[in-house]
C-alpha positions in Angstrom: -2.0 4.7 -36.6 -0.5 3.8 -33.4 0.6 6.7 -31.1 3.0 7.6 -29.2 1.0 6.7 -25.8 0.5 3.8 -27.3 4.4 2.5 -27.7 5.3 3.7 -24.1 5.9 1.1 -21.3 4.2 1.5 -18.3 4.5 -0.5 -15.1 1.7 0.1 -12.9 2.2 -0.2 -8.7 -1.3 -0.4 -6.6 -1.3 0.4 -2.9 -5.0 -1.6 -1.4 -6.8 -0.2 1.2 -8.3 3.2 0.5 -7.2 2.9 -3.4 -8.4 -0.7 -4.9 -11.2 -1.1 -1.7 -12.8 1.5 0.2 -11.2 1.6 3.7 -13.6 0.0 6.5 -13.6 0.1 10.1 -11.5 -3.1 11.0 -9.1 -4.0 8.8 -11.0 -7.6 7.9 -14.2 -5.8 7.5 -13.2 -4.3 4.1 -15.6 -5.4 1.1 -13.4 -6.7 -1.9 -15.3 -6.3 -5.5 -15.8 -9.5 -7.1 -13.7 -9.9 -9.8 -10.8 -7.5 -8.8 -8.4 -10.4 -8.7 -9.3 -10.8 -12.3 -9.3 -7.3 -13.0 -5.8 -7.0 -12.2 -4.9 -10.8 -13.5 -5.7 -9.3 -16.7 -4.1 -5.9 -16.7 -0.9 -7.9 -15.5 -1.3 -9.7 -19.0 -1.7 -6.8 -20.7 1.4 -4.9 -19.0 3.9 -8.0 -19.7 4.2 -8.8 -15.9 4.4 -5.3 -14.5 1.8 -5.2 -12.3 2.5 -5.4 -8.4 0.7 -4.6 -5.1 2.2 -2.0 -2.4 0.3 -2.0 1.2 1.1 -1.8 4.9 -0.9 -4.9 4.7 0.9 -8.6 5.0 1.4 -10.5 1.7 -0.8 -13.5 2.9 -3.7 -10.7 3.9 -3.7 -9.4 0.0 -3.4 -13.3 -1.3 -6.4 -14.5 0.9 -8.2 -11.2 -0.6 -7.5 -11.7 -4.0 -7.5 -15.4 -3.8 -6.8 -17.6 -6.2 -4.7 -15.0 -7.8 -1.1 -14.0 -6.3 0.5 -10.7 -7.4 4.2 -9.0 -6.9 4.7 -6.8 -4.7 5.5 -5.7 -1.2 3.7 -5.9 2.0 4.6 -4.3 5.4 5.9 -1.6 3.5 8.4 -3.7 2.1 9.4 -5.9 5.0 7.8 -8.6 2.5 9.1 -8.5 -1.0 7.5 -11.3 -3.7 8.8 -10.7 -7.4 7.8 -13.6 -9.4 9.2 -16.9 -7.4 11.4 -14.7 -5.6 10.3 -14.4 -2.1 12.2 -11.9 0.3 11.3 -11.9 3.8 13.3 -9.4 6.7 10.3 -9.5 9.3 11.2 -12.4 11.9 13.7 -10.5 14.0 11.8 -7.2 14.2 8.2 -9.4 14.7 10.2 -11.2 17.8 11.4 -7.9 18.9 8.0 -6.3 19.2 6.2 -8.9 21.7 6.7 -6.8 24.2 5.3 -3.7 22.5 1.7 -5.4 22.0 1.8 -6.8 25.0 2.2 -3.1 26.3 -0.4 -1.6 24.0 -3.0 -4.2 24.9 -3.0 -3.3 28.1 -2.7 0.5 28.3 -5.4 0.2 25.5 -7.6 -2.6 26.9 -10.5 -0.2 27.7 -10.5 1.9 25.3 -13.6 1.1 23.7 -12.9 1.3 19.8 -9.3 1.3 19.6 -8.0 -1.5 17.9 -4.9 -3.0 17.7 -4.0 -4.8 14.7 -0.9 -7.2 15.2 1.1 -8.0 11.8 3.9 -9.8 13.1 6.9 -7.3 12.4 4.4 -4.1 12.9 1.8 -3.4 15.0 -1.0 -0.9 14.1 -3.5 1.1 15.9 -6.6 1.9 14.6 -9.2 4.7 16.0 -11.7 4.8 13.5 -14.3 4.0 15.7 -13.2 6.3 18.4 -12.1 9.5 17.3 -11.6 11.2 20.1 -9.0 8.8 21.4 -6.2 9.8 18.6 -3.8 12.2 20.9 -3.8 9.3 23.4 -3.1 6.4 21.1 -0.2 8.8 19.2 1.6 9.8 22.0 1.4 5.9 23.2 2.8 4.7 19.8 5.6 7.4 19.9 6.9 6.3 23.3 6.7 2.4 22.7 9.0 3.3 19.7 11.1 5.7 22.1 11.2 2.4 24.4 12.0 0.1 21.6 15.1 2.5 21.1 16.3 1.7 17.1 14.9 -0.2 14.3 12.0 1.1 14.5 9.4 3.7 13.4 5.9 5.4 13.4 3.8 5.1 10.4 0.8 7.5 10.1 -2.1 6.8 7.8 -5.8 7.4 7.9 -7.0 6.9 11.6 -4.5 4.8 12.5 -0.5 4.7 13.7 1.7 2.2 13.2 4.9 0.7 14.7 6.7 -0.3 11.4 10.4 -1.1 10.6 12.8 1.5 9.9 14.3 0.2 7.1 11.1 -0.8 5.1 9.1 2.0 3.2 7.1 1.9 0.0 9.2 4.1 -1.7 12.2 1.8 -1.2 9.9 -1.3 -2.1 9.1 0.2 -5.4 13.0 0.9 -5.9 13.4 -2.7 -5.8 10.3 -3.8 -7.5 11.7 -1.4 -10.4 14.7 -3.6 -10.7 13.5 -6.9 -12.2 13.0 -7.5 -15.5 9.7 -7.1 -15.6 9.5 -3.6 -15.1 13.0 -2.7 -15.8 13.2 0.4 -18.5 9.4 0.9 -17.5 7.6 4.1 -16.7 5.8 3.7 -13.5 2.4 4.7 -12.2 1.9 4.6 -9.0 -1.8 4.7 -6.8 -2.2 5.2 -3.5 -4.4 7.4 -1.1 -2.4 8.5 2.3 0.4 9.3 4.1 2.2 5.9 4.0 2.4 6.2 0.4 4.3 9.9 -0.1 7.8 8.0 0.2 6.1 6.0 -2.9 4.7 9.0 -5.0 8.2 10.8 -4.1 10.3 7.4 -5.8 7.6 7.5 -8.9 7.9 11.3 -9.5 12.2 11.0 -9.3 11.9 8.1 -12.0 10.0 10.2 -14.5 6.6 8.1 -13.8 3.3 9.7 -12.7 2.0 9.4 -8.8 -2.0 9.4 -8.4 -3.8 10.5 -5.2 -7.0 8.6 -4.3 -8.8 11.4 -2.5 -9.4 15.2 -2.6 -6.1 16.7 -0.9 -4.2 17.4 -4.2 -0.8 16.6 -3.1 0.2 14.6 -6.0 0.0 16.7 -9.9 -2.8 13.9 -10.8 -5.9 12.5 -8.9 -8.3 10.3 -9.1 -12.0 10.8 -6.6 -12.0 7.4 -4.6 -11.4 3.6 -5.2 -14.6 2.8 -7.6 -13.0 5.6 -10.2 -9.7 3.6 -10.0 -11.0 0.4 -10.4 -13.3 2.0 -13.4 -9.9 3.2 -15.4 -8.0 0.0 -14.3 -11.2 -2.0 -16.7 -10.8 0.8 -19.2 -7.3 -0.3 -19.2 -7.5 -3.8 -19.6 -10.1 -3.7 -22.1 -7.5 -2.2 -24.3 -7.7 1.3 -24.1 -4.4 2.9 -23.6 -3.1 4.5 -21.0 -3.1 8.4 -21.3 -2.4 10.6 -17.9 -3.6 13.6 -19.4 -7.2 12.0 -20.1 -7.4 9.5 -17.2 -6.8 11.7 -13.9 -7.6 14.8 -13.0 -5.3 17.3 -12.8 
C-alpha cells in the first residue's frame, strides 16, 4: 500500500561546506566524496528536478566540485541564482565596489600568520581557522570595512570566518525564489545546512510548512542530523528508493 509519506512532494535545498563536505582549513582544501555529484544527480531524478544547492560559495566553485554535474541553486548567498537555463547574476557592481576593501584587508592582515582572506568577487571572506586567537581582531576589521563601505553591504558570520556579503542576498531569500519555479512549486521543502549563514534559510523553510535540519550538535533547528557522512548516508537511502520520513530520518 502506498502511504501517505510516500505521495508527499518534497523539494530538497543542500547548503555545501559543513553539510555535504566536512569543512577544512582553506576553502580549496576540502575533500569532496567520490560520487557525490552522482549522489545528488540521482536524487534530482528521483525528486522531478527539485534538487538545488545553497552556499556562500560561488556557482563555478560548486560546478568545478561536482564536476561534470551542474545543479540549481544559489551561490553567494544568492547573489548568483541558476534555475535550470536560467542564469541570474547581481554581483558585478558590488564585486567592483569592494576592491578597495581587499586591498584594505590584505594589508592590515598581511602578517597575520593564518588568517586568510578569501576573495569571491562580490564578497570577501575571512577565515581564522588556523589562528584562533586572531578572531576579535579580524571581526572588528570586517565591521569597520563595512562601516567604510557605508550601504549595500553586510557582515556574514559562519564557522571561523566573517564575511563582507551583499545586503540584499541571503539564503533565505534565495530559497524564496528557488521555490518559485516549477520545479518545486507546490513542494514541501527540506532544507540542510550547518551554521549561522543558513538561519535566514531554516527560518524561510519552517514559514512554508517544510522541515529545516541542523548539521551539528547545537539543536537550534526541531530536527538534526550528527555531521556531513550522516547526511550524505540518508541522501543514498533516499535515492535508493526509500522514502522520505522526518520522523525516522533526523533526530529530534
Amino acid at each position: 500500500m502506498t502511504t501517505e509519506i510516500e505521495n508527499e512532494r518534497w523539494a530538497l535545498l543542500l547548503d555545501f561546506d559543513g553539510t555535504l563536505v566536512d569543512i577544512a582549513e582553506e576553502p580549496q582544501a576540502i575533500v569532496v566524496p567520490s560520487g557525490l555529484g552522482s549522489l545528488l544527480q540521482r536524487l534530482r531524478a528521483r525528486l522531478g528536478g527539485a534538487l538545488a544547492l545553497v552556499s556562500g560559495r560561488t556557482m563555478a566553485d560548486i560546478d568545478g566540485f561536482l564536476t561534470p554535474h551542474c545543479f540549481d541553486g544559489a551561490g553567494l548567498y544568492g547573489a548568483e541564482q541558476r534555475i535550470g537555463d536560467l542564469v541570474d547574476e547581481q554581483s558585478r557592481l558590488a564585486a567592483d565596489r569592494l576592491r578597495p576593501a581587499v586591498a584594505r584587508l590584505s594589508r592590515v592582515l598581511a602578517d597575520k600568520e593564518g588568517v586568510l582572506i578569501e576573495d569571491k568577487g562580490c564578497a570577501v571572506a575571512v577565515h581564522w581557522r588556523k589562528a584562533p586567537h586572531y578572531e576579535p581582531l579580524v571581526a572588528d576589521l570586517v565591521e569597520s570595512v563595512i562601516y567604510d563601505l557605508a550601504q549595500g553591504f553586510r557582515m556574514q558570520l559562519g564557522k571561523a570566518v566573517a564575511e563582507i556579503a551583499p545586503a540584499d542576498a541571503s539564503k533565505g531569500k534565495a530559497i524564496k525564489t528557488i521555490l518559485a519555479a516549477p520545479a518545486y512549486r507546490e513542494r514541501r521543502p527540506i532544507f540542510i545546512g550547518d551554521d549561522l549563514a543558513d538561519c535566514s534559510a531554516f527560518d524561510i523553510v519552517i514559514e512554508r510548512g517544510g522541515i529545516a535540519v541542523q548539521v551539528g550538535d547545537d539543536g537550534s533547528t526541531p530536527y538534526r542530523l550528527p555531521d556531513p557522512a550522516s547526511v550524505r548516508h540518508r541522501l543514498e537511502t533516499w535515492a535508493a528508493g526509500m522514502p522520505i520520513d522526518p520522523a525516522r530520518d533526523f533526530a529530534a
